[in-house]
N, C-alpha and C positions, 0 to 999 in steps of 0.2 A: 430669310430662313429663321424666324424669329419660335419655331415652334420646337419641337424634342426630336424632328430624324434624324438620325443618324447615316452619315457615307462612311465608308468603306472603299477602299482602294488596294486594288489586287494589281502591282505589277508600281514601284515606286523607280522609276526612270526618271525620262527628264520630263514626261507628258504627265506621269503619274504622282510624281515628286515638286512638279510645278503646282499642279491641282491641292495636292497636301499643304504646302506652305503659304497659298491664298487663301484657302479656308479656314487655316492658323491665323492667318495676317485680319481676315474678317470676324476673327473670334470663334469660330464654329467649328466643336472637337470635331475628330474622325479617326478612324481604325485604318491602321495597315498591315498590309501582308507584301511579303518578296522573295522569291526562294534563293535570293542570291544572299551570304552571310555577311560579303562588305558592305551589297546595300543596305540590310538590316541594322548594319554595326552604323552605320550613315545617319540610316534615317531615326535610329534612335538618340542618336548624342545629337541632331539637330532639336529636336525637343516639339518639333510641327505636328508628332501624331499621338492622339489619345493612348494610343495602346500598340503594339505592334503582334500580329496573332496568325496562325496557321489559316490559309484557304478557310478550311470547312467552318474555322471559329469562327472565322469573322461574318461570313455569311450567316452565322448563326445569331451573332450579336447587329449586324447591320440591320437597316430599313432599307436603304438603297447600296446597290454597290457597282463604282467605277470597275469597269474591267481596263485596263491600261496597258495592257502585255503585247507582244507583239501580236497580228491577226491570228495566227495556226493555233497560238497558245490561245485564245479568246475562245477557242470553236470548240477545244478541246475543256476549257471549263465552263462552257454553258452547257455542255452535255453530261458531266462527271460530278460538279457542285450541288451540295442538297439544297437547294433553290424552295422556297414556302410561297406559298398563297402571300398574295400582297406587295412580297418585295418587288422593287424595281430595280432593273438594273439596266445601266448606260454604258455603249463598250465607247473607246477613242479610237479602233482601228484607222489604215489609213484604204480599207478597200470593203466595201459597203453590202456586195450580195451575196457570201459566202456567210456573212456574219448574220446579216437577216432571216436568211433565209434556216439558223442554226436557232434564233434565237424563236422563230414559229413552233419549233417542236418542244418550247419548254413544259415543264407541269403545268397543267391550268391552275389560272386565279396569279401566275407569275406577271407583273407586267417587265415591257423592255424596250428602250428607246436605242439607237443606235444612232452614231456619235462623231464628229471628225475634228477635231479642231484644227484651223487650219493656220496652225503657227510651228516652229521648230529650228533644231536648229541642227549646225551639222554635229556638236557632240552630243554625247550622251550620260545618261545613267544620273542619278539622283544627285549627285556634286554638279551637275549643270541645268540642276532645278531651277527656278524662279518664278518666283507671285505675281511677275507683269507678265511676262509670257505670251497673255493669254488677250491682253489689254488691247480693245478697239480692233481686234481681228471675226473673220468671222468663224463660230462654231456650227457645221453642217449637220443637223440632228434629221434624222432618216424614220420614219413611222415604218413598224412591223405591225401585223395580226396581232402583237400585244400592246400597242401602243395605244392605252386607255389616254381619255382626257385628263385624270388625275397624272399619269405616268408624263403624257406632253408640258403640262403646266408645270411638274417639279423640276423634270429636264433644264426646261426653258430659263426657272426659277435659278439653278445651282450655274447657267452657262454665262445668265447675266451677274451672281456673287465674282465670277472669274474674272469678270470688265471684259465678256467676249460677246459679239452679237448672234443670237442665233438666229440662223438660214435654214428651215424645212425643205428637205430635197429628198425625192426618190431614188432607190438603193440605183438600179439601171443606169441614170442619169448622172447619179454621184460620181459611178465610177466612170464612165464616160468620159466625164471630163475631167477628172485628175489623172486619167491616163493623158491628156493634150497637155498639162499645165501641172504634175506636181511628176509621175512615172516617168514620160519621154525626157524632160528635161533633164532628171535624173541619168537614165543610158544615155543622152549625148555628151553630156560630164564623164560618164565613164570611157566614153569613146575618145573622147579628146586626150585624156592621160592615156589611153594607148596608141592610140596614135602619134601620141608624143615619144612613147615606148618605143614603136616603132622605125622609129627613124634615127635608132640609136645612135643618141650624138646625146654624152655627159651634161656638157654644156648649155644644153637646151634647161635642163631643170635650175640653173645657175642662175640664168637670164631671164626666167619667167617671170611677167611681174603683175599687175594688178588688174589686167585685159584676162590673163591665163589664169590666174588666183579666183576672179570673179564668177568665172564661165565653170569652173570644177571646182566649185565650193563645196555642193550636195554630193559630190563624191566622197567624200571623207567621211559620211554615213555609215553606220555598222552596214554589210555585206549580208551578215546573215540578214540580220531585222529585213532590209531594201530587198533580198531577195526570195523575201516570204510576201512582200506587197507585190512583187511584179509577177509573182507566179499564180498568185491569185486574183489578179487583171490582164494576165495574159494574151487574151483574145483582144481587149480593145485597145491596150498598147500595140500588137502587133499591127490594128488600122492606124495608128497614130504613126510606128515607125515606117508602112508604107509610104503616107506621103511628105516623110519628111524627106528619105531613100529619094523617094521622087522629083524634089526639089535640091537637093543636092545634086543631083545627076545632071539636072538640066541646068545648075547655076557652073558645073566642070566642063559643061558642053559648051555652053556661051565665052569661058574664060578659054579655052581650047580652040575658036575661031579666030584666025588672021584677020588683023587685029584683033587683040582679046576683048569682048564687049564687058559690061557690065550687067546685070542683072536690073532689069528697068523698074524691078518692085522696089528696087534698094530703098529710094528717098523716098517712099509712102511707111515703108518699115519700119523707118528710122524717126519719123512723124508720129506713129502708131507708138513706139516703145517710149516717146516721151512724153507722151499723153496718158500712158498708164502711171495710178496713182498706187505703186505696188506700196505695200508694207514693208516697214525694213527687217 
């Protein structure tokens, strides 16, 4: 990025706040906005961003601008921001056809790529920023009706400054499978601390140790944020929570037969989950 664009970052969290302090870290100013006044008060006395300026300024002063807010708030400024001929903009949502399909009805001559990184962590908010973050993961960039060749190459440009790989994937298909592997995981963490809830015995939270810590880690995620991505993958988490429903039932049925069996997939599972080279 050795030329004069400018980014802009609308929404300084931990996705928004991370992307700031790498582009700091690689030398390359950049403008922020956050309507929150501690984030503001944060992200100025860290000293990561060129300027720190209202929505409409900065889209005034940017060439490209990160959207980084949560998805509802993303839909809601690709429609309300005075957006010019030329600019590009990339969102980070974590749910991919709601946001495409907002970012087709922009002004023409706007271009806009759509965006996932796919690293995180359970806190939040700009104090749980960071520059590696991003490092050796992959970032899922989605082509809209505005997704010019110039708009894909700067994308690609700004996702490898991050030290993240980018992956081209269709908005459908994106969310598809982050409903199997980033949403469902999600409610089954939720479900486990109620379940635990349930069985109201004090003790239980006493004795919990790095088996129960591990499995309801993603719980600990903002509530609001988590439940603006799942209401807007709704439909294909719903086929995800079917057969997981469905697998559960049959793994209480088999543990319910004199003698209790065991589930015969167990030791292929357990084969499978050590084979996977997850990211930490």
């Amino acid at each position: 990025m050795g030329d004069s664009f400018r980014w802009g970052i609308i929404g300084l969290g931990l996705i928004g706040g991370s992307i700031a302090r790498r582009l700091a870290q690689q030398g390359i100013p950049a403008l922020g906005a956050d309507r929150d006044p501690a984030t503001q008060a944060e992200a100025r006395a860290s000293g990561v961003l060129e300027a720190l300026l209202d929505p409409p300024a900065l889209v005034a002063a940017a060439d490209g601008v990160i959207l980084a807010t949560p998805v509802g708030a993303i839909e809601e400024l690709l429609e309300t921001l005075p957006w010019r001929p030329g600019q590009l903009i990339l969102d980070t949502g974590s749910t991919k056809r709601q946001v495409t399909t907002a970012m087709a009805r922009l002004p023409e001559g706007v271009m806009a790529v759509g965006g996932h990184p796919m690293a995180g962590k359970e806190r939040s908010g700009f104090a749980a920023s960071d520059p590696e973050l991003f490092v050796g993961k992959p970032f899922i960039l989605v082509p809209t009706p505005r997704t010019t060749p110039e708009a894909a190459a700067r994308a690609e440009e700004l996702v490898r400054v991050l030290g993240a790989r980018p992956l081209w994937m269709d908005a459908e298909i994106h969310d598809r499978r982050m409903a199997w592997v980033s949403h469902l995981p999600y409610l089954a963490a939720m479900a486990l601390i109620a379940a635990a809830e349930a069985a109201e015995d004090p003790a239980l939270w006493e004795i919990a140790a790095s088996g129960f810590r591990d499995s309801t880690r993603v719980a600990a995620s903002d509530p609001r944020m988590m439940g603006e991505v799942v209401r807007s993958n709704a439909d294909e988490i719903c086929i995800a929570l079917e057969t997981f429903c469905r697998i559960l039932l049959r793994w209480r049925e088999e543990l319910q037969a004199f003698p209790p069996s065991l589930p015969s997939e167990w030791p292929h599972l357990a084969a499978r989950r050590r084979g996977l080279n997850l990211p930490a």
